[in-house]
C-alpha positions as CSV (number, residue, x, y, z in Angstrom):
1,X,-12.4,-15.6,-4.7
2,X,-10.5,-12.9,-6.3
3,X,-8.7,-10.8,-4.5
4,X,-8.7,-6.7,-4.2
5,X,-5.1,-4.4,-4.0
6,X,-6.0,-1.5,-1.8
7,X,-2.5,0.9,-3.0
8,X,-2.3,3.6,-0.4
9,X,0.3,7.0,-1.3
10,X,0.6,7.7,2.1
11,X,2.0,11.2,1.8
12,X,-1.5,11.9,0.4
13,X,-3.7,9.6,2.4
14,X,-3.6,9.6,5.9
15,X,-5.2,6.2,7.0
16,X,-6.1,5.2,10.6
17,X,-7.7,2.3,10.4
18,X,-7.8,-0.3,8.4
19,X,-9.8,-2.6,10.6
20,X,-12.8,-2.9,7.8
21,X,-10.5,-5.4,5.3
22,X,-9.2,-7.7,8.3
23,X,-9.9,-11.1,7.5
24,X,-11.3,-10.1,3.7
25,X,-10.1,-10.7,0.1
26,X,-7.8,-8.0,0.7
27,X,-4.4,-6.7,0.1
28,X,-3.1,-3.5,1.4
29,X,-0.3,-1.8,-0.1
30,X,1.3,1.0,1.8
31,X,3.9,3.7,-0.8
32,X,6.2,5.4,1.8
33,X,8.3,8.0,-0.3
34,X,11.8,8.9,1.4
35,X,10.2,11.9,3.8
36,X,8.1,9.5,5.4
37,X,10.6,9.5,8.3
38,X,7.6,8.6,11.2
39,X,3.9,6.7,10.6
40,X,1.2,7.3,12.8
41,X,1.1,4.7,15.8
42,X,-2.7,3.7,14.8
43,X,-1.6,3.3,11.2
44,X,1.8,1.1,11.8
45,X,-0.8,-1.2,14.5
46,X,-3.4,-1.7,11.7
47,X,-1.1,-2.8,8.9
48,X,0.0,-4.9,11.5
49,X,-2.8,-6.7,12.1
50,X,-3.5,-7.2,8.5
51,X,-0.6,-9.7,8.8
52,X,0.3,-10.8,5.3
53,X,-2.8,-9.2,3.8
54,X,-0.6,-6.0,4.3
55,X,2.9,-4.6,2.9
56,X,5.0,-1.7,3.3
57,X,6.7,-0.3,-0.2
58,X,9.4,2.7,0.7
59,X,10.8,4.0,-1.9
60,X,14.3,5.2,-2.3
61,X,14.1,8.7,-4.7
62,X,11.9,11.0,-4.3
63,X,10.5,14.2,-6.3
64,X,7.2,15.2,-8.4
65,X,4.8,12.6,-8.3
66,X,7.4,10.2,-7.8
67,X,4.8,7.8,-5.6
68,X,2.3,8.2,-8.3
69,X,4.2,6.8,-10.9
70,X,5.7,4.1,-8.7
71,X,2.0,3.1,-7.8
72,X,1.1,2.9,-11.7
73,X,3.7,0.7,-12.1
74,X,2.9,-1.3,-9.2
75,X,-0.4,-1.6,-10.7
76,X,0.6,-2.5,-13.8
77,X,2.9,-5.2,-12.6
78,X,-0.3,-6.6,-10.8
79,X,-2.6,-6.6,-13.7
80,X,0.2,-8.1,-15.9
81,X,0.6,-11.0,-13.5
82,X,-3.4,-11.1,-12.7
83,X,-3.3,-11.8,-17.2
84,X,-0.8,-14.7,-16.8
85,X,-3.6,-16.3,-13.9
């Protein structure tokens, strides 16, 4: 079964729950930029209990769209390895 990449910019998306992917073909991949300095409680006890279905990315500079490129990269390092499958 193939699995699905769920890439969350969470200074854009604020995500509660996650509950719904639990247990599923999932993998969750949270962006935190360098002004995400607190997470909602809800949020921090969903990812979790994703377990290894979920992962935290921070990244280290910040500015215009800097998650949104770091996320198409991210991407593209996952379709480039989902290729070499």
């Amino acid at each position: 079964m193939k699995t699905h990449y769920i890439l969350i910019d969470y200074e854009n998306v604020p995500v509660k729950s996650l509950a719904l992917l639990k247990d599923k073909p999932f993998r969750v991949g949270v962006f935190l930029g360098p002004k995400n300095t607190r997470l909602a409680t809800e949020f921090v006890l969903a990812m979790r209990d994703l377990g290894p279905q979920g992962d935290y990315i921070q990244l280290e500079a910040g500015g215009p769209n800097a998650l949104d490129f770091h996320i198409a990269f991210y991407l593209g390092r996952l379709l480039e390895a989902r290729a070499a499958d």
